[in-house]
N, C-alpha and C positions, 0 to 999 in steps of 0.2 A: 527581888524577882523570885518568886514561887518556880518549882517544876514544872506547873501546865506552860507558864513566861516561857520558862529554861527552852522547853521544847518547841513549844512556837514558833521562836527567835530563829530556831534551827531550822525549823523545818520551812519558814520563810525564807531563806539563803536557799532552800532546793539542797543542803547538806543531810535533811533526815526525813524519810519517808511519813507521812503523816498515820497513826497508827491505825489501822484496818484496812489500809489502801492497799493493793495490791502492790507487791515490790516492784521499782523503776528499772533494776536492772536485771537482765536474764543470767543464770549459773551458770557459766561454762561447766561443760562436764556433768550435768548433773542430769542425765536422761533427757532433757529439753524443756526439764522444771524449770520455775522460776522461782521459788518459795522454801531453798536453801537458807542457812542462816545467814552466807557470804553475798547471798544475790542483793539486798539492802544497797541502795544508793550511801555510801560514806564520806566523811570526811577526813583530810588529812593532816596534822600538823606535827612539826618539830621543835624539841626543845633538848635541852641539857637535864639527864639525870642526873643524880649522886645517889650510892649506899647511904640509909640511913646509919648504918655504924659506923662507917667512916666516910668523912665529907671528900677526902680525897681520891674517892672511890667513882669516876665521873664515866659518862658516855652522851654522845650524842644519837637520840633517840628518835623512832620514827613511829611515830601515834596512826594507824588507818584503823577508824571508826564508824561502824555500822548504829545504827540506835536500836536501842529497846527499851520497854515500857514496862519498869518495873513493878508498877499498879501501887495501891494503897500504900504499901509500905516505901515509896520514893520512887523514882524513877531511875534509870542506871543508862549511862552511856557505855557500851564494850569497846574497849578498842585493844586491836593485836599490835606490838609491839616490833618493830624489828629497825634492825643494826644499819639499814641503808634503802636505797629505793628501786632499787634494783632486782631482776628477776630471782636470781639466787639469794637475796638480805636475806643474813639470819633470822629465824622468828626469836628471840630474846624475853620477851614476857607478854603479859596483861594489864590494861591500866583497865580500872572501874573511873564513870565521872559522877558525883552526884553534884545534887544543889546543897545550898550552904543550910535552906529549910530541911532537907531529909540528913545531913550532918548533924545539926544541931538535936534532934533527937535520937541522934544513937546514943547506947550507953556509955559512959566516962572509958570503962575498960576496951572500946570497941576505936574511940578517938587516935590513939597512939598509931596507928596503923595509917593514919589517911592525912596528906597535906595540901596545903593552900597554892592556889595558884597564882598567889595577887602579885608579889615579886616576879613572875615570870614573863607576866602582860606588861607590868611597867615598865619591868630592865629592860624591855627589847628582848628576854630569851627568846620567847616564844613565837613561834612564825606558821604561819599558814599559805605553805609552795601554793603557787596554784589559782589564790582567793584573785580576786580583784584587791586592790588596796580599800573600796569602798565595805567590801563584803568581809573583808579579813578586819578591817574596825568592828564592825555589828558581829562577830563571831568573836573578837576579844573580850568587848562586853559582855558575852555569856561567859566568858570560860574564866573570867574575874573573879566569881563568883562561886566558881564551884569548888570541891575538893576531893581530889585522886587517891585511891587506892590502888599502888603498882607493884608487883614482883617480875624482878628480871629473874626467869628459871634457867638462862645459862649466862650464869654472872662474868663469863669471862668471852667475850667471843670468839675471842685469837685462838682458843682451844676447837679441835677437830671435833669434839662432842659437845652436850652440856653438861660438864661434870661439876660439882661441888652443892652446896646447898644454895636454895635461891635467897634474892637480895631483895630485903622488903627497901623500896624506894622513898628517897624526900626530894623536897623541891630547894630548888636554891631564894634564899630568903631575905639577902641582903647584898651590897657590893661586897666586891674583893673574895666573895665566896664561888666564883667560878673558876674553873683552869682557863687563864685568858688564853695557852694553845689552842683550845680546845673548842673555844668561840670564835675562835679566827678563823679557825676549820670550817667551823660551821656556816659562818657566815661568806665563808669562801667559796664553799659546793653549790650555796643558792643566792649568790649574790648580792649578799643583803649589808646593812650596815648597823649594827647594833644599836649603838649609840647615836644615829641616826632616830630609826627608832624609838629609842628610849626618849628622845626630845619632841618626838610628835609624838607621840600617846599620853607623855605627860600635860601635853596643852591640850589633847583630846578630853584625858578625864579631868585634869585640872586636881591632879591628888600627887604627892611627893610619892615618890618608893617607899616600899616596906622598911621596915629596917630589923629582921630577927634574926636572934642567933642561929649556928648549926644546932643539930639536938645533942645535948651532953647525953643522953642514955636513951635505951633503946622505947623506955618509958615514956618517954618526952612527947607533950601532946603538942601538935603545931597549934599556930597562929596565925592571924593572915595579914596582922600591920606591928605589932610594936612586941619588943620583950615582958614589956610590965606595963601595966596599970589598964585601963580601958582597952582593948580591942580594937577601933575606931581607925579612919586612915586619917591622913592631915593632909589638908590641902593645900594645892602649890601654891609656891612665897611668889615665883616672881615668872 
């Protein structure tokens, strides 16, 4: 799926404004403009981060995504980052989305910085509050596909401020690499069942889980299906 696909797909769900349309939703706040960068009709989903330096470094994270059009040089989905869903959630970071076609032409030096989402649509991490079950499958399929760029800039939230240096983020990439508290959590605030999940997406795409390792160093370029050899996902045995 190319970027023009990427956004398409979106903008067919009614998750992303088509680009020169006049925005869907009006700015609170904002003189009675509508053409703020926040008034954007978005989308929402949650998943599980981890620090790329340390895979035990984990949060459950909450993605709300405006689109934009990042023209010739790829396309970029923004989304603001924050700790819960609620009026006061901490704001936490930034995630960038692109497609795996504008990944693929970035420089080698530029890769290390950005990871795969393919583990996160199979295992059941990733969830979309809100979607229909019909609309949250055609919005997996895009985000399968893509590859994030996230810094959480107050890497601790329990702290009164944001103090320390921020946490460039990776995605979880294989089993046993999640804090299973952590998903229980998760799955407990929105009611969902992971592993549920993970068993109907798998006969949706009909493709086994990832299987990669964490990144031994902070150089470490992601992958989106295996440690070694081909790149390629494998398709479900049974």
């Amino acid at each position: 799926m190319d970027r023009r696909e990427l956004f398409g797909v979106l903008g067919g769900l009614g998750l992303a404004p088509v680009c020169g349309l006049a925005a869907q939703a009006k700015a609170a706040g904002h003189g009675g403009k509508d053409d703020g960068p926040m008034s954007n009709s978005h989308f929402h989903f949650c998943g599980i981060h981890m620090a790329k330096k340390d895979p035990n470094i984990q949060f459950i994270t909450q993605h709300f995504c405006p689109a934009h059009s990042g023209g010739a040089e790829g396309d970029v989905f923004q989304c603001v980052l924050f700790d819960g869903t609620g009026k006061n959630a901490k704001l936490v970071g930034v995630e960038y989305l692109i497609s795996d076609e504008a990944y693929r032409k970035l420089p080698d030096a530029e890769k290390k910085y950005w990871h795969a989402h393919t583990y996160e649509v199979l295992g059941g991490g990733l969830i979309a509050p809100g979607m229909s079950a019909e609309d949250e499958t055609k919005f997996m399929k895009v985000i399968i596909k893509t590859w994030g760029k996230a810094w959480h800039t107050w890497p601790d939230p329990k702290s009164a401020v944001p103090v320390g240096e921020p946490l460039l983020i990776w995605s979880l990439m294989g089993d046993g690499q999640a804090n299973p508290d952590l998903l229980a959590r998760r799955d407990k605030e929105f009611q969902v069942d992971s592993a549920k999940i993970r068993e109907a997406r798998g006969k949706e795409f009909g493709l086994e889980v990832p299987n990669v390792s964490p990144p031994k160093e902070m150089a470490t370029v992601g992958r989106m299906w295996t440690d070694t050899g081909e790149d390629k996902p494998t398709p479900k045995k049974n």
